[in-house]
mmCIF file of the N, C-alpha and C atoms, coordinates in Angstrom:
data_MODEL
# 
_entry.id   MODEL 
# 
loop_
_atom_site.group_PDB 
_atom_site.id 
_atom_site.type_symbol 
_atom_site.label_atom_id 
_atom_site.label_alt_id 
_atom_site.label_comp_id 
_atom_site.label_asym_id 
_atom_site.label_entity_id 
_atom_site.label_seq_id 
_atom_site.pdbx_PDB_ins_code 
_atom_site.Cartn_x 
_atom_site.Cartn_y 
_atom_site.Cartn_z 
_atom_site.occupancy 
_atom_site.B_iso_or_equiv 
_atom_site.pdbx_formal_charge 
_atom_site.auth_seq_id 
_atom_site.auth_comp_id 
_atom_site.auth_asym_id 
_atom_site.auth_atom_id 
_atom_site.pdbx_PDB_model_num 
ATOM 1   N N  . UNK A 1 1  ? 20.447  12.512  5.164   1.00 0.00 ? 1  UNK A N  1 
ATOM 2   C CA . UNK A 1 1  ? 19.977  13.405  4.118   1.00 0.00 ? 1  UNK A CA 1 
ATOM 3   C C  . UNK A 1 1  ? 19.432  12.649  2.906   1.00 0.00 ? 1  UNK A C  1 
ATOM 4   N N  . UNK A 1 2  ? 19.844  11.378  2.829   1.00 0.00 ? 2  UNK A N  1 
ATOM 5   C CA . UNK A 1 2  ? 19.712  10.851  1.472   1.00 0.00 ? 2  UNK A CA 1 
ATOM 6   C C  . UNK A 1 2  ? 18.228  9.886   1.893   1.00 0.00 ? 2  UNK A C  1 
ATOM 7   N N  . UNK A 1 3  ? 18.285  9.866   2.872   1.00 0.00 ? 3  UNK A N  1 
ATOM 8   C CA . UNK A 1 3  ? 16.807  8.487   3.183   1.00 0.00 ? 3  UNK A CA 1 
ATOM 9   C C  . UNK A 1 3  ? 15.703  9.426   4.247   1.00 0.00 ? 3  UNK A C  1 
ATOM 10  N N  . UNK A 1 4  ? 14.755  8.669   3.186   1.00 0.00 ? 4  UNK A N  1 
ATOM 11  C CA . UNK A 1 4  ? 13.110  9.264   4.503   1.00 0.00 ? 4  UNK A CA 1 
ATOM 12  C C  . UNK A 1 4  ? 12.675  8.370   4.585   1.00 0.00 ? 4  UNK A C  1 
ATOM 13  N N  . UNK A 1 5  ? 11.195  8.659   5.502   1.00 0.00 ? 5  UNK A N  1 
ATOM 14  C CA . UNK A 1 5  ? 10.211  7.426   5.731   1.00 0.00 ? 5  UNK A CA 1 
ATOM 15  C C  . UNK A 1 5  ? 8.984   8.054   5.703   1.00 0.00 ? 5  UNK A C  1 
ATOM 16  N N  . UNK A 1 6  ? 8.197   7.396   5.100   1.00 0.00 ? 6  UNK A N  1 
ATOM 17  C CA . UNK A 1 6  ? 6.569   7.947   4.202   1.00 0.00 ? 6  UNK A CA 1 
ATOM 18  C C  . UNK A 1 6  ? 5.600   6.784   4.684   1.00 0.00 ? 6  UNK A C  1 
ATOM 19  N N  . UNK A 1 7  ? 4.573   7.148   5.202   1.00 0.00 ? 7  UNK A N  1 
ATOM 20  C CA . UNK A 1 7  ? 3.286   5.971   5.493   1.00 0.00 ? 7  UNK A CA 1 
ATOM 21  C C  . UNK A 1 7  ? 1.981   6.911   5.306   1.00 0.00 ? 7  UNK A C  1 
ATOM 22  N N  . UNK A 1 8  ? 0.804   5.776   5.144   1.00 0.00 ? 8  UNK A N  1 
ATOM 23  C CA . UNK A 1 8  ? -0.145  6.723   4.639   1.00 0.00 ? 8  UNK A CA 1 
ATOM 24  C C  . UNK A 1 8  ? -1.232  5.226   5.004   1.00 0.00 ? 8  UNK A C  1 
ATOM 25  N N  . UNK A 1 9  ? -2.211  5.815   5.405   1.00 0.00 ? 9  UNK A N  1 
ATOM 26  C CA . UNK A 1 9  ? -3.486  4.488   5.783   1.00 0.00 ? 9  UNK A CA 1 
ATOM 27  C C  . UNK A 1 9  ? -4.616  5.099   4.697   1.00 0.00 ? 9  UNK A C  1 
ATOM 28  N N  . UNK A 1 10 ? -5.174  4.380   3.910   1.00 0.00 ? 10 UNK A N  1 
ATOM 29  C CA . UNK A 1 10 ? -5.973  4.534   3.036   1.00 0.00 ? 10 UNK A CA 1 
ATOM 30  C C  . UNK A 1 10 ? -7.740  3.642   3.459   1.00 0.00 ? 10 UNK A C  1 
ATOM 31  N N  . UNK A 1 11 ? -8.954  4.347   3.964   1.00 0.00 ? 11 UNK A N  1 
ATOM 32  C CA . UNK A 1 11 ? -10.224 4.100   4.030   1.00 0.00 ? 11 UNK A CA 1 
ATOM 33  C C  . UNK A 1 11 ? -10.819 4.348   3.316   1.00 0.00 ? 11 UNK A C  1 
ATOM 34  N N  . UNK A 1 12 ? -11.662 3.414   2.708   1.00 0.00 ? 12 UNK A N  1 
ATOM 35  C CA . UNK A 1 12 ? -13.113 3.236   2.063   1.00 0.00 ? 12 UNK A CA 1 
ATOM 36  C C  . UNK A 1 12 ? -14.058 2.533   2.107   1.00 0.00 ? 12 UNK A C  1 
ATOM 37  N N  . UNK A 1 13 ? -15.122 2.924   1.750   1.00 0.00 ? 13 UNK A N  1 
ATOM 38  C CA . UNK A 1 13 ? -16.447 2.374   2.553   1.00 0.00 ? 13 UNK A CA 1 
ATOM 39  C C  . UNK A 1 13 ? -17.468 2.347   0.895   1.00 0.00 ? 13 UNK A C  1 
ATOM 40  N N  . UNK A 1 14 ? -17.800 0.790   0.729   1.00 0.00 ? 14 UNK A N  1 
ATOM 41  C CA . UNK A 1 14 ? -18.216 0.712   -0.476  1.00 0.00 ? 14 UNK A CA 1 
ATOM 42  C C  . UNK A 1 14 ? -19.135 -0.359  0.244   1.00 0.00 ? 14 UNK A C  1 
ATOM 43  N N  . UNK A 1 15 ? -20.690 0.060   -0.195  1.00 0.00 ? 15 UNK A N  1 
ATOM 44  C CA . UNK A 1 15 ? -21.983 -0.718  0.340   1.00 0.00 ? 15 UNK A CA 1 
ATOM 45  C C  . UNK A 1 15 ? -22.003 -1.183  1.485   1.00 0.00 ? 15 UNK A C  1 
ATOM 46  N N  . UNK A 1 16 ? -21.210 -0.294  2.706   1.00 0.00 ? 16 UNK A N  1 
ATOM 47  C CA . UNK A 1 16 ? -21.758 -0.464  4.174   1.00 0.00 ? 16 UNK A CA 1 
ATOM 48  C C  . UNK A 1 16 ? -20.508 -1.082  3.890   1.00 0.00 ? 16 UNK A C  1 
ATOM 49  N N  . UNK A 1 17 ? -19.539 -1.696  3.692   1.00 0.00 ? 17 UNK A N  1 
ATOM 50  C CA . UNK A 1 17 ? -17.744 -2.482  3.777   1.00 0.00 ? 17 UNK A CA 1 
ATOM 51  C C  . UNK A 1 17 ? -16.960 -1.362  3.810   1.00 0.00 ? 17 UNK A C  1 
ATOM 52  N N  . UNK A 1 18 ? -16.567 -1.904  4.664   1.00 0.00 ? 18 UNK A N  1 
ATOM 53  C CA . UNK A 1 18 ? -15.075 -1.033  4.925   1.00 0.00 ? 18 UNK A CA 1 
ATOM 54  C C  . UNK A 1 18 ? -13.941 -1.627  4.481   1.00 0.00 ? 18 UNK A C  1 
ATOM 55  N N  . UNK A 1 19 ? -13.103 -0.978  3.770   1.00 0.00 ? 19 UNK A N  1 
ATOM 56  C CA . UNK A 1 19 ? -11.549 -1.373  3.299   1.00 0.00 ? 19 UNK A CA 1 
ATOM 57  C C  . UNK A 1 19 ? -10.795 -0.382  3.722   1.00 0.00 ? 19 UNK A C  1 
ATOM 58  N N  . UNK A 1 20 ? -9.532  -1.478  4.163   1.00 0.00 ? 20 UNK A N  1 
ATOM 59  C CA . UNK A 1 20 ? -8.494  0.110   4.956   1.00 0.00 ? 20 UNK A CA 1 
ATOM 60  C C  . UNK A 1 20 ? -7.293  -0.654  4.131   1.00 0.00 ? 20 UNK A C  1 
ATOM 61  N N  . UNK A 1 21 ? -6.480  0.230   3.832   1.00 0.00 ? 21 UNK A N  1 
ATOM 62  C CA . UNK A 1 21 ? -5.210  0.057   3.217   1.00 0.00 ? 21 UNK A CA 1 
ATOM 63  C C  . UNK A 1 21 ? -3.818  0.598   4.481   1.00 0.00 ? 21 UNK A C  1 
ATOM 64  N N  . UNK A 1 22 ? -3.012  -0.152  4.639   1.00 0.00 ? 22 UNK A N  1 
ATOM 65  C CA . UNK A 1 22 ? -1.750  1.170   5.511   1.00 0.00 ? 22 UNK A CA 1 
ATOM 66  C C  . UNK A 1 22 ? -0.579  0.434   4.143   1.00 0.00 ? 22 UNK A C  1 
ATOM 67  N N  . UNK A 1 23 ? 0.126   1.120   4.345   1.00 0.00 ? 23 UNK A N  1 
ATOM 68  C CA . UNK A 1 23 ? 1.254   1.563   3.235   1.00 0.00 ? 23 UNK A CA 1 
ATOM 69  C C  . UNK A 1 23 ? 2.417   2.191   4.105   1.00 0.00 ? 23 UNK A C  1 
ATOM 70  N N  . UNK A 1 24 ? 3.921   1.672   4.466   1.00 0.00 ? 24 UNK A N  1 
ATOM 71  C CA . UNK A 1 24 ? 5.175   2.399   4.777   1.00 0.00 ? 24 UNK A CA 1 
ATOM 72  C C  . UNK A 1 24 ? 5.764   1.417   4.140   1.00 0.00 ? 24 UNK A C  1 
ATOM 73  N N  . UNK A 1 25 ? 7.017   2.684   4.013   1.00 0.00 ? 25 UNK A N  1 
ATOM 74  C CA . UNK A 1 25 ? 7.872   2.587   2.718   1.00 0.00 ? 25 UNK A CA 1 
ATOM 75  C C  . UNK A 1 25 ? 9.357   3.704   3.046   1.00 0.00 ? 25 UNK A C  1 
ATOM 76  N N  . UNK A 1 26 ? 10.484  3.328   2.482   1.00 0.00 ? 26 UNK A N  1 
ATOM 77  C CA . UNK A 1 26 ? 11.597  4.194   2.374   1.00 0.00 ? 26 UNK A CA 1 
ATOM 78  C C  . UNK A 1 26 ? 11.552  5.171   1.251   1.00 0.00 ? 26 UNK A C  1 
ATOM 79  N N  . UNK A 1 27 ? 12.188  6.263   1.360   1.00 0.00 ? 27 UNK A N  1 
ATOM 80  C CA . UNK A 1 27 ? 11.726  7.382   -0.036  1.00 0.00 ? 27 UNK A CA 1 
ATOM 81  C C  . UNK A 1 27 ? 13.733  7.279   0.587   1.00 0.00 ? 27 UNK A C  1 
ATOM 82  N N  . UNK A 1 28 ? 14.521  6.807   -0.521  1.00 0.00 ? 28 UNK A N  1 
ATOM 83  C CA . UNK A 1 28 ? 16.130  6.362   -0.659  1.00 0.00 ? 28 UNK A CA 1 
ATOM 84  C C  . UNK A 1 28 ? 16.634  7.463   -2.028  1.00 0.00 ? 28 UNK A C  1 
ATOM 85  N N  . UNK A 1 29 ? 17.148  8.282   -1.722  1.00 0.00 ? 29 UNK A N  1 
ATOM 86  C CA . UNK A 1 29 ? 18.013  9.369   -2.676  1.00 0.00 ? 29 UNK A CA 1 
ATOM 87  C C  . UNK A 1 29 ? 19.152  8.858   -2.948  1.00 0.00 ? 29 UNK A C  1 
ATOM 88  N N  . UNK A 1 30 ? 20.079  8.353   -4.069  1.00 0.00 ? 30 UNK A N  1 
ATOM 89  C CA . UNK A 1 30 ? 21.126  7.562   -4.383  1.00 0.00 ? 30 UNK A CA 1 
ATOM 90  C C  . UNK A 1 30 ? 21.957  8.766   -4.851  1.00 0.00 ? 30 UNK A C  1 
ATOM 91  N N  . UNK A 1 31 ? 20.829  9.852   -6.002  1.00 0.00 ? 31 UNK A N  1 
ATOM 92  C CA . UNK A 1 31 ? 21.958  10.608  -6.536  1.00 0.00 ? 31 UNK A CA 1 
ATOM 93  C C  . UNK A 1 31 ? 20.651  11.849  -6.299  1.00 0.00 ? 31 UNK A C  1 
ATOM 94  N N  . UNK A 1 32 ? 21.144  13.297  -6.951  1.00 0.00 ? 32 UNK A N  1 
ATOM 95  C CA . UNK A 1 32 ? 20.053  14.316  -6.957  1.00 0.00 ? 32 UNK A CA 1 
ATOM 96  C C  . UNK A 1 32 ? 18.789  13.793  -7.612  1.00 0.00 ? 32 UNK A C  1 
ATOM 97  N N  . UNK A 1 33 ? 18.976  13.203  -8.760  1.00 0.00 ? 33 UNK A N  1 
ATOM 98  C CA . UNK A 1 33 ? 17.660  13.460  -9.584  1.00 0.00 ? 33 UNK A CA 1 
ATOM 99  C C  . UNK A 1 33 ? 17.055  12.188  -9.571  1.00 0.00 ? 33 UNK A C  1 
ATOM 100 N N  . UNK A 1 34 ? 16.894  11.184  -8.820  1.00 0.00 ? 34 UNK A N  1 
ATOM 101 C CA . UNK A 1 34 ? 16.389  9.897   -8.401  1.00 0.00 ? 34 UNK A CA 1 
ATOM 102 C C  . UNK A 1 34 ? 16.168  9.333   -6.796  1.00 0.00 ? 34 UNK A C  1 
ATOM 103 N N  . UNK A 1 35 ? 14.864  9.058   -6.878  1.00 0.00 ? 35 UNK A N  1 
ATOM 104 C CA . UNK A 1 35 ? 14.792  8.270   -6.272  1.00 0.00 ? 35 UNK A CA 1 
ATOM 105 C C  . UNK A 1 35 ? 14.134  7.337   -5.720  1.00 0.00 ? 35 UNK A C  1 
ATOM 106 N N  . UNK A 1 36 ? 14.603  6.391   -4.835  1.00 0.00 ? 36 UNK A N  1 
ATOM 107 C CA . UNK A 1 36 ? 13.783  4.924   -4.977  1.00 0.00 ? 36 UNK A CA 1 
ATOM 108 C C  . UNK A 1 36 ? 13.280  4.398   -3.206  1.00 0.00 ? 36 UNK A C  1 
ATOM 109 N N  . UNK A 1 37 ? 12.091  4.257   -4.120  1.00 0.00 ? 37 UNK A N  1 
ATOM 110 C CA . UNK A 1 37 ? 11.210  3.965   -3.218  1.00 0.00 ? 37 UNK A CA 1 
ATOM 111 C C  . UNK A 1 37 ? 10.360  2.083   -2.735  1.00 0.00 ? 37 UNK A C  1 
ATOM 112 N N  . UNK A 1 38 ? 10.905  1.510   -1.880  1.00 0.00 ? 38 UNK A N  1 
ATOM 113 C CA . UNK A 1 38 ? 10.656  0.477   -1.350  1.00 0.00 ? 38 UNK A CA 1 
ATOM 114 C C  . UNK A 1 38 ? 9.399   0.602   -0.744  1.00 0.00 ? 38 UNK A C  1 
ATOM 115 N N  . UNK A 1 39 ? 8.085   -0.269  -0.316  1.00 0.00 ? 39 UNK A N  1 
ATOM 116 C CA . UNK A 1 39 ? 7.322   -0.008  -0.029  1.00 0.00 ? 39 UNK A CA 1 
ATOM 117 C C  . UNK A 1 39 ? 6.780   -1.318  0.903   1.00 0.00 ? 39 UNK A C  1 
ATOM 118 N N  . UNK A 1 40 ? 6.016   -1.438  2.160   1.00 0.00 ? 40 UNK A N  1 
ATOM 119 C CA . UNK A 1 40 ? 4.978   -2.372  2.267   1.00 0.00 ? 40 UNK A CA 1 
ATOM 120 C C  . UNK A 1 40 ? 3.788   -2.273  2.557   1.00 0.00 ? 40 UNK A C  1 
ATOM 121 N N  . UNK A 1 41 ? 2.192   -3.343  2.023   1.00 0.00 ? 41 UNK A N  1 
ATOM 122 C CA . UNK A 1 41 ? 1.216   -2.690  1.918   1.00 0.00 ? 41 UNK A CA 1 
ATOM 123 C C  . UNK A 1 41 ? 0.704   -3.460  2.436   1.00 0.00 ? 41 UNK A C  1 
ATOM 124 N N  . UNK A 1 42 ? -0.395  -3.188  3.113   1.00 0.00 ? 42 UNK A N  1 
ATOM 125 C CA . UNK A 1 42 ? -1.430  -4.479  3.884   1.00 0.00 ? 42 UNK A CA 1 
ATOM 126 C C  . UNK A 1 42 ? -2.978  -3.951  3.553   1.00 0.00 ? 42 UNK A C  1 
ATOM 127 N N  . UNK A 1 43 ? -3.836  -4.757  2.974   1.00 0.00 ? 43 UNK A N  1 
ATOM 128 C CA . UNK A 1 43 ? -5.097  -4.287  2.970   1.00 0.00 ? 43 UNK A CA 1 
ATOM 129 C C  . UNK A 1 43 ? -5.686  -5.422  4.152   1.00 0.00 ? 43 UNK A C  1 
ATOM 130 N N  . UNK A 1 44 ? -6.886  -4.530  4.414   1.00 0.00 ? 44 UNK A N  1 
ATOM 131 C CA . UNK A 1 44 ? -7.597  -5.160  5.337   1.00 0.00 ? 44 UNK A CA 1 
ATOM 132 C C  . UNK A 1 44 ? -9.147  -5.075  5.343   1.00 0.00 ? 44 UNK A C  1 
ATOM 133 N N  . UNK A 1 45 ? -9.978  -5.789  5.780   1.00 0.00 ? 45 UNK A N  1 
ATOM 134 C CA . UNK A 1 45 ? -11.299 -5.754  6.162   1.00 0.00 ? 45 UNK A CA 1 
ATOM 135 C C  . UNK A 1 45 ? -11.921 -6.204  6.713   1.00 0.00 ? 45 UNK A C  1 
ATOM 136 N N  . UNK A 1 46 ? -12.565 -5.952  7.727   1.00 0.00 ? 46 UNK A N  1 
ATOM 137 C CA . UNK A 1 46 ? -12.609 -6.637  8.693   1.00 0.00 ? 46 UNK A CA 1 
ATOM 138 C C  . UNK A 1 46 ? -14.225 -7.639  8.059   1.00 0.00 ? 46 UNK A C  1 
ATOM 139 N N  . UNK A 1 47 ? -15.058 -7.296  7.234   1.00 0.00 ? 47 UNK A N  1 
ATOM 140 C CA . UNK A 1 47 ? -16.014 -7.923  6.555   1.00 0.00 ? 47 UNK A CA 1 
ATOM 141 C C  . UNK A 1 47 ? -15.266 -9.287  5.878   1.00 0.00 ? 47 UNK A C  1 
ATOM 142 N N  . UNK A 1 48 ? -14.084 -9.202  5.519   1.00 0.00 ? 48 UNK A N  1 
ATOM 143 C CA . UNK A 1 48 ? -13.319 -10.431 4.658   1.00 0.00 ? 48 UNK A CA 1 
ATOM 144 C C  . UNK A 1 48 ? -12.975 -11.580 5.620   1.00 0.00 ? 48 UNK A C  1 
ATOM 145 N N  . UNK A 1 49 ? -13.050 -11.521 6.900   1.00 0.00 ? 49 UNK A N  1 
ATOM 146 C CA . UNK A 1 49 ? -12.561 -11.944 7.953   1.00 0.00 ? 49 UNK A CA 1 
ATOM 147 C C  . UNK A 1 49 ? -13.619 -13.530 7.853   1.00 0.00 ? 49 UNK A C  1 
ATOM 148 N N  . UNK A 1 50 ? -14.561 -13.371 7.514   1.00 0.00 ? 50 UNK A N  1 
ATOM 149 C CA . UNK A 1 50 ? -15.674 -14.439 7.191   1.00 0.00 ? 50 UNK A CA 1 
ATOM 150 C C  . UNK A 1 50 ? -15.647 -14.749 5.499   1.00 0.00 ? 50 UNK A C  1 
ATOM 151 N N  . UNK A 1 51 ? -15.232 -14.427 4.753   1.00 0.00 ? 51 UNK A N  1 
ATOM 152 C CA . UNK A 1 51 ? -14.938 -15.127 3.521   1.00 0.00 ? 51 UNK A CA 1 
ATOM 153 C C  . UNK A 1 51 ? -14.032 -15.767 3.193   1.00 0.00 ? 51 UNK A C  1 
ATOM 154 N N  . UNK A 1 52 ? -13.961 -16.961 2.421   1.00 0.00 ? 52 UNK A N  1 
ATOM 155 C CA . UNK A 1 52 ? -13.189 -17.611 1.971   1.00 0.00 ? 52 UNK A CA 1 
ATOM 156 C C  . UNK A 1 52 ? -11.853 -17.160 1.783   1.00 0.00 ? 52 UNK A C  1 
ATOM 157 N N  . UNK A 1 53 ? -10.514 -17.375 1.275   1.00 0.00 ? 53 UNK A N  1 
ATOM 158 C CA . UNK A 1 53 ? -9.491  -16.646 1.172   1.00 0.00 ? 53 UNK A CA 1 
ATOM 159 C C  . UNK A 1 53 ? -9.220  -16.564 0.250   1.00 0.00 ? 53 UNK A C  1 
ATOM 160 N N  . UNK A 1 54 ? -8.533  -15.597 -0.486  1.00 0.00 ? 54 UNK A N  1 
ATOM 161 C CA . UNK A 1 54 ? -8.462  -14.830 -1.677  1.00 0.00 ? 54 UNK A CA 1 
ATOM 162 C C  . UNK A 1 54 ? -9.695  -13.705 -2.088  1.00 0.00 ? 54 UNK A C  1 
ATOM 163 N N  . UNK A 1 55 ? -10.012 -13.868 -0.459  1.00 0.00 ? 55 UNK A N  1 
ATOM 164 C CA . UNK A 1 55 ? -11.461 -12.384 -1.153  1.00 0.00 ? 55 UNK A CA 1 
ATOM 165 C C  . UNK A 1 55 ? -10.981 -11.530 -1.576  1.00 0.00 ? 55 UNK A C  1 
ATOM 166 N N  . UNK A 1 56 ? -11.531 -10.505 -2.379  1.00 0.00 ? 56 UNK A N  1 
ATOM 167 C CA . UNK A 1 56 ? -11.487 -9.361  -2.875  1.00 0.00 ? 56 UNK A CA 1 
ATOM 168 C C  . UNK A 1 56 ? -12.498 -8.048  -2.590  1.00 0.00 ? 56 UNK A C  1 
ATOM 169 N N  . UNK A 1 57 ? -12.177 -6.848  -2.814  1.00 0.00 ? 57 UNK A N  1 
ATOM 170 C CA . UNK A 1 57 ? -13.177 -5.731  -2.652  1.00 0.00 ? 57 UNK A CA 1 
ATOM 171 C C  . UNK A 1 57 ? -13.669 -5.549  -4.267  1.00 0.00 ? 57 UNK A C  1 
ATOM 172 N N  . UNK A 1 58 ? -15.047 -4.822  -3.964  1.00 0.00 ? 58 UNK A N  1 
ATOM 173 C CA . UNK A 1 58 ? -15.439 -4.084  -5.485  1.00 0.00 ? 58 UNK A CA 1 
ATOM 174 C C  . UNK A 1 58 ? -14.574 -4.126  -6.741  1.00 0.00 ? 58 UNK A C  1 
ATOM 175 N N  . UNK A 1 59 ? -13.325 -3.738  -6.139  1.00 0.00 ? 59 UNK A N  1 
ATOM 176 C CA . UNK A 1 59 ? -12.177 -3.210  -7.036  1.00 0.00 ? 59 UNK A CA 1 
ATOM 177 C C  . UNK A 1 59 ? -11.548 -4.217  -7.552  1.00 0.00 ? 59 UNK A C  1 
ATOM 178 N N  . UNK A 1 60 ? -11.550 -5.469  -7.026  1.00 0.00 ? 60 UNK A N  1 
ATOM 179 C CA . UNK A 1 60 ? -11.233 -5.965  -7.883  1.00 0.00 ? 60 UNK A CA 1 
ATOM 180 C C  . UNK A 1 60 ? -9.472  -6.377  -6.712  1.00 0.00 ? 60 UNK A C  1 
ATOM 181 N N  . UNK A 1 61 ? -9.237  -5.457  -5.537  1.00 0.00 ? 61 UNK A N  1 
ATOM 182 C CA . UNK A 1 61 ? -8.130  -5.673  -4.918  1.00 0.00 ? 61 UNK A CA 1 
ATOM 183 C C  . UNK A 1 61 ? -8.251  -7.038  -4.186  1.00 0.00 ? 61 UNK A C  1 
ATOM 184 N N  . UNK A 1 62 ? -7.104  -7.435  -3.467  1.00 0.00 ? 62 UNK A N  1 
ATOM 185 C CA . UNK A 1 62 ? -7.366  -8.693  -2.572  1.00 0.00 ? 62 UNK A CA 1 
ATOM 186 C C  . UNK A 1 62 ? -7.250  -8.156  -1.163  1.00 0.00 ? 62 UNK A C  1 
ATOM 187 N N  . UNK A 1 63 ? -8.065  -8.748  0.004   1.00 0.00 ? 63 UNK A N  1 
ATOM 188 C CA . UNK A 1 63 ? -8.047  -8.351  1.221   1.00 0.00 ? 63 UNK A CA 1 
ATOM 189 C C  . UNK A 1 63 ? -7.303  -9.072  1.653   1.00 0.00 ? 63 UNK A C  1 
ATOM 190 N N  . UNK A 1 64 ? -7.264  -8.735  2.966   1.00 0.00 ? 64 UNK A N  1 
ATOM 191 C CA . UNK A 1 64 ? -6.420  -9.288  3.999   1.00 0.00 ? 64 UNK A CA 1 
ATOM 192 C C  . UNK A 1 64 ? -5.270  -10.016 3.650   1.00 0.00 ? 64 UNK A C  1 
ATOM 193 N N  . UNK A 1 65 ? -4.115  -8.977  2.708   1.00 0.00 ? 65 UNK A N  1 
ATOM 194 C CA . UNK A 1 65 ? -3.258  -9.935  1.990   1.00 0.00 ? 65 UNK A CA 1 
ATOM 195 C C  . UNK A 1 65 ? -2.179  -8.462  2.295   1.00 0.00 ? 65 UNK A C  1 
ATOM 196 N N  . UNK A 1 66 ? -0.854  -9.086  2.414   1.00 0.00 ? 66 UNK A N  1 
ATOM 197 C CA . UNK A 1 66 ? 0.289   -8.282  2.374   1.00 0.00 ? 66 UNK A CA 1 
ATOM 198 C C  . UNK A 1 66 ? 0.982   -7.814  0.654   1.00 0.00 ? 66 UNK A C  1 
ATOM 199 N N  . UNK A 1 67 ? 1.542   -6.847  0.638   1.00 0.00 ? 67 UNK A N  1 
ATOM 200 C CA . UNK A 1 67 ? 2.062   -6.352  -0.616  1.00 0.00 ? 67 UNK A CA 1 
ATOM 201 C C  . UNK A 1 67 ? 3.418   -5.869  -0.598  1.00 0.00 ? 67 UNK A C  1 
ATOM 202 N N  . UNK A 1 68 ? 4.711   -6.479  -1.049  1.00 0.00 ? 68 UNK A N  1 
ATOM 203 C CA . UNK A 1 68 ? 5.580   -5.674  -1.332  1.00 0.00 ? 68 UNK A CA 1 
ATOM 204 C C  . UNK A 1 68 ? 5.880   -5.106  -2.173  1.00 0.00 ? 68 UNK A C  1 
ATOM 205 N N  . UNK A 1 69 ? 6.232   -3.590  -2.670  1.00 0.00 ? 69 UNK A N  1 
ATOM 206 C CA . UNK A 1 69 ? 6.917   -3.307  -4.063  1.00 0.00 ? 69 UNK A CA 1 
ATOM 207 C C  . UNK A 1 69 ? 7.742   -2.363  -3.912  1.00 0.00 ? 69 UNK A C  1 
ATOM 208 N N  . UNK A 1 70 ? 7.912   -1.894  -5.175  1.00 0.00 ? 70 UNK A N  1 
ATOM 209 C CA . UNK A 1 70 ? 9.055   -0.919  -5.112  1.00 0.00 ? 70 UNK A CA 1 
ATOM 210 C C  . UNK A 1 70 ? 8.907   0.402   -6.510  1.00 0.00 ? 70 UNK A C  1 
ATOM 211 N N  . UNK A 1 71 ? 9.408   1.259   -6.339  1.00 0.00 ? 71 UNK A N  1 
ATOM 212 C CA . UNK A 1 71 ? 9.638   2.085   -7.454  1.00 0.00 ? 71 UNK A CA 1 
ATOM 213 C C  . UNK A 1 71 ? 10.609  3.092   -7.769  1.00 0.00 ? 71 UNK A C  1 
ATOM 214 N N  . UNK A 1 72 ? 10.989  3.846   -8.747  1.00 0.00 ? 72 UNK A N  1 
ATOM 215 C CA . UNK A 1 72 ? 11.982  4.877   -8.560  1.00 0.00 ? 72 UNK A CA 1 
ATOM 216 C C  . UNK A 1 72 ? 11.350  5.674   -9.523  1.00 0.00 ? 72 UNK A C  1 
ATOM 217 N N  . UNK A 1 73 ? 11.720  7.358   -9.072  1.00 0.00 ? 73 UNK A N  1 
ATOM 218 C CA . UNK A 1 73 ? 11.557  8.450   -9.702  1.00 0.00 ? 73 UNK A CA 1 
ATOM 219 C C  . UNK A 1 73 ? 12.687  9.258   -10.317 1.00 0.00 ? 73 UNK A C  1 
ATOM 220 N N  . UNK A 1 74 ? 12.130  9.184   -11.792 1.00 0.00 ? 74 UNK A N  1 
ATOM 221 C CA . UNK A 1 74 ? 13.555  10.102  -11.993 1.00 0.00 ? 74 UNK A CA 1 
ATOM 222 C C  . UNK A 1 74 ? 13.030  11.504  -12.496 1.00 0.00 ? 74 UNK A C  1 
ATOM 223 N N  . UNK A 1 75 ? 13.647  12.291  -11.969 1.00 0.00 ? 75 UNK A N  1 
ATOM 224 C CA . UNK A 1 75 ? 13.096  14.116  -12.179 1.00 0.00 ? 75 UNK A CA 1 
ATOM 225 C C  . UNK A 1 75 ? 14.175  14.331  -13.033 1.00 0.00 ? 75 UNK A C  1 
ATOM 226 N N  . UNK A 1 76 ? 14.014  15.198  -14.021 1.00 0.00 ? 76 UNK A N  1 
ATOM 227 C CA . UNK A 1 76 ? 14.730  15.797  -15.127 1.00 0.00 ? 76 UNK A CA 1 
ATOM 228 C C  . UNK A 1 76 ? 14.326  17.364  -15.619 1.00 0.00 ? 76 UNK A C  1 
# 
């Protein structure tokens, strides 16, 4: 009751490039009005696959690079 599991793949297409994001993560209930969320993120592109490393998209994000984080919500 207290733990879920949340994933979500994120596409965009900026000047003919494709960027895909996937994202899973725990959604962890400790008490009613909180809760915390662990996450891991991978961007990808398959255009970055031929650039140097540390490429980036438009945005300014980094490709082909892993992401961990975390967060918590508190409702009141």
């Amino acid at each position: 009751d207290r733990t879920g599991v949340g994933m979500r793949n994120e596409w965009t297409k900026v000047d003919g490039i494709s960027y895909h994001s996937f994202t899973a993560g725990l959604n962890y209930k400790p008490i009613a009005n909180v809760v915390i969320r662990p996450e891991y993120r991978y961007n990808y592109s398959p255009a970055a696959d031929n650039q140097a490393a540390g490429g980036r998209n438009p945005l300014g994000i980094p490709v082909n690079e892993s992401i961990l984080g975390i967060d918590a919500i508190l409702t009141y």
